[in-house]
N, C-alpha and C positions, 0 to 999 in steps of 0.2 A: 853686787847690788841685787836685792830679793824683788823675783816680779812678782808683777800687780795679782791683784786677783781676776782682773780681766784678761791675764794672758796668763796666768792659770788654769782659768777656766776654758781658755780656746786650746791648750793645749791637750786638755784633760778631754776634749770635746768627741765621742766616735767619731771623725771621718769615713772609716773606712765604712760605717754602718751606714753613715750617707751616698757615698758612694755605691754600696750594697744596694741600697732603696731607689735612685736613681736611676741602677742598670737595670731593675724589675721592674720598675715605675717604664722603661723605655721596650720593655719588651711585652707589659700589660697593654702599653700603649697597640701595639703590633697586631695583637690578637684581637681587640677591641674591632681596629679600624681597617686591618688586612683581611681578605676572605682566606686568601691562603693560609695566614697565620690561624685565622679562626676554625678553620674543618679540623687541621693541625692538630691543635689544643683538643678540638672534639673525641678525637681519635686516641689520645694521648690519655687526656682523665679516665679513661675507662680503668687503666691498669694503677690509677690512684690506689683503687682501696685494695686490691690485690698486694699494691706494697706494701700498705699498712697491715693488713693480713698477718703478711709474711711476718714481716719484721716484731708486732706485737707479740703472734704466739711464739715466734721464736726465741724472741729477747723473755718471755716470761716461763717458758723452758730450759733457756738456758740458764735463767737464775737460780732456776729451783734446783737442777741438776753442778749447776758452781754450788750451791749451799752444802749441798752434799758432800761435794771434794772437800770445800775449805773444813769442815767439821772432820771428815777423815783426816787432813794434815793436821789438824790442829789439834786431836781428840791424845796425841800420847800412847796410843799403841804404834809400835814401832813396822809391823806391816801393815797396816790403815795406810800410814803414813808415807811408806815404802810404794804402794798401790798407787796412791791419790797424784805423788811426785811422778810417778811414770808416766799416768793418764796426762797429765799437765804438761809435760816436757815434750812428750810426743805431737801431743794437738798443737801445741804452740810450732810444734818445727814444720807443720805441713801446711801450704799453703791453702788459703781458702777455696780456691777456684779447685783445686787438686783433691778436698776433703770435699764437695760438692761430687765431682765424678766418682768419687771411690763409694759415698756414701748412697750414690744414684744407681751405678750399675753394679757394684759388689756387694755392696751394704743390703739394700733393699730384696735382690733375689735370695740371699742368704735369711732375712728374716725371716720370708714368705716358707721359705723350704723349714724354717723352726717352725714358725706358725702352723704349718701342714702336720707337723711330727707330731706336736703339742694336741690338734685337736683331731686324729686318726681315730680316737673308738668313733666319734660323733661323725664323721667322713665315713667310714666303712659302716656307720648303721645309717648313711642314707638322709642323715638331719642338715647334713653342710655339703655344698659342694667345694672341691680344693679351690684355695685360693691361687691366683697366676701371678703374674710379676705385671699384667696390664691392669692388674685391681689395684698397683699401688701407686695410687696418682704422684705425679713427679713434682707436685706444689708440695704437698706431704715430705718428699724427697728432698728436695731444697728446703725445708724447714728442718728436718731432723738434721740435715750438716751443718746447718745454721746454729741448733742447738749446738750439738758437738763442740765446733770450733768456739763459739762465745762463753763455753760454759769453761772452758780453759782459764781466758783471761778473765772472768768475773769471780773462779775459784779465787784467782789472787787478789784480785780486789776484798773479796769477803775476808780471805785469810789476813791481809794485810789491818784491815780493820776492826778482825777479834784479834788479834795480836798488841795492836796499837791499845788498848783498856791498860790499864795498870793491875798488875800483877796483885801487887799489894789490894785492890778491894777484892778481887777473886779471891785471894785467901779468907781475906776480913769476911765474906760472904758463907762461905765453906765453914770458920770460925763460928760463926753464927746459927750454923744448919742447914745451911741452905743444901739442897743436894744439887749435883750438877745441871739436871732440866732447869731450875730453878735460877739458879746463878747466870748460867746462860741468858734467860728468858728477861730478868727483872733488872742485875745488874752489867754485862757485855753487851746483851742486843741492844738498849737504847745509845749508851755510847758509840757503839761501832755504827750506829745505824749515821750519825754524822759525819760520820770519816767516810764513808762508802757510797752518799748518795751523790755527789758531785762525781766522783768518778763512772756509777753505773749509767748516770744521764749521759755522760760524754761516749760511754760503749753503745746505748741506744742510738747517737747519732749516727757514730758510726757503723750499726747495723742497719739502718734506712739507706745508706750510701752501698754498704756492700750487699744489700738486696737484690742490688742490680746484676749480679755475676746470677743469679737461679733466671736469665735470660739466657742461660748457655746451656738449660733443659729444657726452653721452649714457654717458659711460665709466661702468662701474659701481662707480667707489669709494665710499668712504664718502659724502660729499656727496651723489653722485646716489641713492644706496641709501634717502638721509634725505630726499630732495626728495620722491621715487616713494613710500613709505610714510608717508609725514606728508600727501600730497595724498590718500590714501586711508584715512587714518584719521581728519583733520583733528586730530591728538595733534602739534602743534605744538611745544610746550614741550616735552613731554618727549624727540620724537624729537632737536633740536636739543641737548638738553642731552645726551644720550648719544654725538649727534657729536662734540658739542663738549670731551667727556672724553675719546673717544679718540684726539682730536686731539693734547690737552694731554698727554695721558700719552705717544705719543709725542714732542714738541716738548721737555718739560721734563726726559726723560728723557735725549735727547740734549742738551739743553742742557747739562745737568750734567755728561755727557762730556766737553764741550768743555770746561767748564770746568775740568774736572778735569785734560785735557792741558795748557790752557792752567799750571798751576800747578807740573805735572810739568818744562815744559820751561822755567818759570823755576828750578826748582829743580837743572834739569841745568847750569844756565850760569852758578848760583852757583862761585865757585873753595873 
């Protein structure tokens, strides 16, 4: 027997988004009307835009630097190709938190020692003083492994999405004249660009969430804001439950952007 449209509709209904809005609706409540929950909160937004910080230049780093790889795998020279595969296979097997320390205390004194090589005439005539390993601030540090690691999986994502075009108009376009910038720029990049934006919004999420490990260099985002004042307060619960809402509020926030493009751009591809 086919149901109604009213149990349809209740079945088709977000709960869980209700649910969702109720538990931050119960904990806005908290902060409102708690003094303790409210200093809390006080203490806590500061390291907001610090996440945002991070997370922006990194995630727009790291795409630029995934565009790079996927055009290397995908470009047909056969050590482009060899190169891009190993950068990718390698980032992807090393754990985030693990490509943070490497990139903080190996990565960074190793640039500084390039950096010094590179600008030596301008150092020994007296124009630059050497740079140190404390000139390279550890937010900068947590951003570049940030880049690093995201630019792995957004390589694939881009690759999978100039792959995904139909071979046949790439030719059909090359047939025509087009020369390769061209074909790229006019017929691949608008198609790929649908296949790829639903996926790069859901790696965005997930870089605002793994924002939180560059509190293991001292960064002052939210996490470490909550580590620093919960070891001084010992207000455990509550500090973590006010992370952990500003967390969600932004995560489900964009979530639902995505979501919401995602639907926009089935709806453009209906005829």
């Amino acid at each position: 027997m086919p149901s109604s449209p009213r149990n349809k509709r209740l079945a088709e209904f977000p709960w869980w988004l209700l649910a969702i809005a109720l538990l931050g609706l119960f904990i806005l409540w908290a902060i409102v009307t708690d003094e303790g929950y409210a200093e809390i909160f006080s203490v806590l937004v500061k390291g907001v835009l610090t996440t945002l910080w991070v997370t922006l230049v990194a995630f727009a780093l790291a795409a630029l630097l995934g565009l790079v790889v996927a055009l290397a795998r995908t470009s047909g020279n056969p050590w482009l190709t060899q190169i891009a595969t190993f950068y990718v296979e390698i980032i992807r097997g090393i754990p985030i938190l693990v490509a943070l320390f490497y990139v903080a205390f190996v990565g960074a004194p190793a640039m500084v020692v390039a950096a010094n090589w590179l600008l030596t005439p301008l150092i020994q005539s007296d124009l630059l003083q050497p740079l140190t390993v404390r000139d390279f601030d550890f937010t900068w540090r947590a951003i570049f492994a940030l880049t690093v690691c995201y630019s792995a999986f957004i390589a694939e994502i881009f690759r999978a999405g100039i792959e995904a075009v139909d071979r046949g108009q790439i030719e059909a376009a090359r047939a025509l004249g087009l020369n390769r910038r061209h074909t790229f720029r006019f017929i691949v990049a608008p198609q790929a660009l649908r296949t790829i934006l639903p996926p790069l919004g859901n790696d965005f999420v997930s870089m605002i969430k793994d924002s939180a490990l560059v509190s293991a260099l001292g960064v002052q985002d939210i996490t470490q804001l909550g580590k620093v004042y919960s070891s001084g307060s010992f207000k455990f619960f509550e500090t973590y439950s006010v992370v952990a809402f500003l967390y969600l509020t932004m995560t489900i926030s964009l979530s639902l952007l995505v979501r919401w493009l995602e639907e926009r751009l089935k709806q453009s591809e209906r005829p």
